[in-house]
C-alpha positions as CSV (number, residue, x, y, z in Angstrom):
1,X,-2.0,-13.3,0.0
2,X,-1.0,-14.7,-3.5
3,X,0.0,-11.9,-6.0
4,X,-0.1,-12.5,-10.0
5,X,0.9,-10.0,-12.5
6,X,-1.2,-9.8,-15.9
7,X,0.1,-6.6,-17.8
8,X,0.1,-3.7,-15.7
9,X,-2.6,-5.4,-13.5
10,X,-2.0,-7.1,-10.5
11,X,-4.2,-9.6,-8.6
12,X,-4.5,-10.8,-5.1
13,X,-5.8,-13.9,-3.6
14,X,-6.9,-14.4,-0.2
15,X,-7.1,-18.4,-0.3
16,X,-8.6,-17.9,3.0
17,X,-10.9,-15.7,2.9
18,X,-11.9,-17.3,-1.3
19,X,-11.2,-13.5,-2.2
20,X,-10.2,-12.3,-5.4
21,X,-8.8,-8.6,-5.8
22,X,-7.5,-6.5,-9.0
23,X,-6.1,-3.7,-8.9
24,X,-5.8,-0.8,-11.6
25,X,-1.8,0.3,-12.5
26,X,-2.5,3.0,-10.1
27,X,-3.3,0.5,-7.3
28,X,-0.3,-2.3,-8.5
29,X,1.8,0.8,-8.3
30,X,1.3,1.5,-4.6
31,X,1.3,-2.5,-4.6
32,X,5.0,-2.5,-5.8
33,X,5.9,0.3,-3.3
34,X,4.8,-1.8,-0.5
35,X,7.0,-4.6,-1.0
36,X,9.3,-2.9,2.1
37,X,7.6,-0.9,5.1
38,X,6.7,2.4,4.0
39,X,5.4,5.3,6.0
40,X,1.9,7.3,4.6
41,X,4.3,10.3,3.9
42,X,7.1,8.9,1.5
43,X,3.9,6.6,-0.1
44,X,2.1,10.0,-0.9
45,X,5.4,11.6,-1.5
46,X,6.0,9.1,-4.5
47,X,2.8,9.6,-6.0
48,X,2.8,13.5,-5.8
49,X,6.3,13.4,-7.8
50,X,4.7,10.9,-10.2
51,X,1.2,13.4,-10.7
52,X,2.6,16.7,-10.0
53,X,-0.3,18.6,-11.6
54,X,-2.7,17.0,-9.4
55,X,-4.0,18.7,-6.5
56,X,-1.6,17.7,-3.1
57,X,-4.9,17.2,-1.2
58,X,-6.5,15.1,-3.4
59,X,-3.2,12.6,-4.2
60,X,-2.7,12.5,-0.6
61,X,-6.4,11.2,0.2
62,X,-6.4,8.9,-2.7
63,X,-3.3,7.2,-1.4
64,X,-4.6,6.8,2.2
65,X,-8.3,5.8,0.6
66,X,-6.7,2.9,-1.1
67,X,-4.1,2.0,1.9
68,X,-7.3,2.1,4.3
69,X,-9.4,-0.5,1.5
70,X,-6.2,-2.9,1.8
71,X,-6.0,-2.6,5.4
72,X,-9.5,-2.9,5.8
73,X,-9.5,-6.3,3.4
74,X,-6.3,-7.5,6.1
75,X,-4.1,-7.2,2.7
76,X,-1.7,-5.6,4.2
77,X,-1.3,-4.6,7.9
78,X,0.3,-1.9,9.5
79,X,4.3,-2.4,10.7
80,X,5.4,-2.0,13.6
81,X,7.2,1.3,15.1
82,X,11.0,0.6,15.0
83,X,12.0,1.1,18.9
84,X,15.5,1.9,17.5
85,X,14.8,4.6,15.0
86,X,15.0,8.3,17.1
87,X,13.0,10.0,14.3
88,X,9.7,11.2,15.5
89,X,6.9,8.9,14.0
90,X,5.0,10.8,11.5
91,X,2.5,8.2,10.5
92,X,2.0,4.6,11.0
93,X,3.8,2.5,8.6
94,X,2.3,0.1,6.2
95,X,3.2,-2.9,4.5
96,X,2.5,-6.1,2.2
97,X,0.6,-8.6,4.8
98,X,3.1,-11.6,5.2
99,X,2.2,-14.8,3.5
100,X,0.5,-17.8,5.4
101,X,2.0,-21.1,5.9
């Protein structure tokens, strides 16, 4: 996956699958945020701080909508559980897929 930054837009090749995505700043937000493994929780954590009249419910589903659409288009794939970290899981972990040689 290629990422290019026009204003507060950010867009993302798939070369191999001759794909072609943009996202809005909401979406190149939670792009940014995904630059290191992050679990669903601190992801809808962040957004809840940065919309704090919005309705918990509603942040929290629009974060996990837009994680499932770049999971679904294998933009980013889930990480895997740390064996050495003793703190319970409380989601699975998400982040930027790595790019192809």
């Amino acid at each position: 996956v290629t990422e290019r930054v026009v204003g507060s837009a950010v867009f993302l090749a798939d070369g191999e699958a001759g794909s072609l995505y943009r996202l809005n700043e909401t979406g190149s937000a939670l792009w940014r945020l995904l630059a290191r493994p992050v679990p669903v929780d601190e992801a809808v954590a962040v957004f809840r701080a940065a919309f704090p009249d919005r309705d918990a419910a509603d942040v929290r589903d629009d974060v996990v909508g837009l994680l499932d659409a770049l999971l679904e288009e294998v933009l980013i794939e889930e990480a895997p559980a740390d064996d050495e970290d003793r703190r319970p899981p409380r989601e699975p972990v998400r982040r930027p897929k790595a790019p192809r040689p």
